[in-house]
Every structure is written in structure tokens, then in C-alpha cells.
PATOR-653380 format. One record per residue (C-alpha): x, y, z. Coordinates in nm, 2 decimals. Layout:
# residues N
c1: X, c2: Y, c3: Z
...
# end
This chain:
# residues 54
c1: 10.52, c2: 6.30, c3: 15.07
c1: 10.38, c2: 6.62, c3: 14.96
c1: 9.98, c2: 6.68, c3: 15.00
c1: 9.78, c2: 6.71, c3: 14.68
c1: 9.61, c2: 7.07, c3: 14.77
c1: 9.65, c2: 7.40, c3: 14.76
c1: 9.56, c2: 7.69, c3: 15.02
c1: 9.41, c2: 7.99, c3: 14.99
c1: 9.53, c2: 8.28, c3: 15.22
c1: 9.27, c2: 8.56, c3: 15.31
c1: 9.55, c2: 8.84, c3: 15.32
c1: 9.35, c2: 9.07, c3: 15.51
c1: 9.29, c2: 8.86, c3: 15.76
c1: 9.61, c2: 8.60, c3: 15.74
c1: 9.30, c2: 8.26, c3: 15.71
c1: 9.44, c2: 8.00, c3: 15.56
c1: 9.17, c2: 7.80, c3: 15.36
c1: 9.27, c2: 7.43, c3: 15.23
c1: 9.14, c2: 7.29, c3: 14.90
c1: 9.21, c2: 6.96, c3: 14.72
c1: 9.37, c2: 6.90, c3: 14.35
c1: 9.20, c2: 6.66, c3: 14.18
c1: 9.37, c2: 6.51, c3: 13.88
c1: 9.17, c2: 6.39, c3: 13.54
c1: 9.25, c2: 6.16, c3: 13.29
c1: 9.26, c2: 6.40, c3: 13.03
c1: 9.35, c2: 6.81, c3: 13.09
c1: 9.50, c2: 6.98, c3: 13.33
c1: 9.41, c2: 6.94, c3: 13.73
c1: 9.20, c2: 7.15, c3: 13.91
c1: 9.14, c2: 7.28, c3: 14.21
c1: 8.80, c2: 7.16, c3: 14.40
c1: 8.66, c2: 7.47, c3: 14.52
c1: 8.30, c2: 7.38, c3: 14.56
c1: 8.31, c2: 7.42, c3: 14.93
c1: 8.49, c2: 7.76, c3: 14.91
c1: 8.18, c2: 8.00, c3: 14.99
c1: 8.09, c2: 7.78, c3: 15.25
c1: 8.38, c2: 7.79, c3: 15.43
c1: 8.46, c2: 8.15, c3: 15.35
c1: 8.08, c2: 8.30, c3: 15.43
c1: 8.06, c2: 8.09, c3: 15.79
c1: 8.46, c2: 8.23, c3: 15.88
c1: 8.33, c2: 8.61, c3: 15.80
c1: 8.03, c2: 8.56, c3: 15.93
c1: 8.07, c2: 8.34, c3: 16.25
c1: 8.00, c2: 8.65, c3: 16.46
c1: 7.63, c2: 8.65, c3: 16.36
c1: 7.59, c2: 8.30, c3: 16.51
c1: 7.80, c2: 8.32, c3: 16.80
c1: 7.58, c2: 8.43, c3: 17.10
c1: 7.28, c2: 8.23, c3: 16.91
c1: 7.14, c2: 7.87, c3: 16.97
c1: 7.01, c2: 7.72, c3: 16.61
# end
């Protein structure tokens, strides 16, 4: 069975980022994004925490 999402591939760096379809009643789907500058600001900028203790 095929998954219901749809990835995102940073071409610059080949990072792969995974992001549900959700289907409506009415319209077209969509594709849930709303975590997308979370995950793409903490993979850029994982270097910045690295050698930190928070």
C-alpha cells in the first residue's frame, strides 16, 4: 500500500524531508507543511547546537 505523503528533496544537499497529504471533504488535498521550517532550520542549522548543552 502506497504512503499518503510526499517528500521534499533539498537538491543541494540530497535531504530528504517527509510530509503528509491530508485529504478534505471538499477540494483538492494538500500537503501538511506546517512543520517544514522546523525541520528545515534545525537540519541547516544543527551545527550551531552541536558542541552546546541546552
Amino acid at each position: 500500500m502506497a504512503k499518503n505523503t510526499m517528500t521534499f528533496t533539498d537538491n543541494r544537499n540530497g535531504k530528504a524531508y517527509e510530509y503528509n497529504i491530508i485529504d478534505g471533504t471538499r477540494g483538492p488535498s494538500v500537503v501538511d507543511i506546517s512543520t517544514f521550517y522546523k525541520d528545515y532550520y534545525k537540519t541547516k542549522h544543527s551545527y550551531i547546537f552541536k558542541d552546546h548543552n541546552f
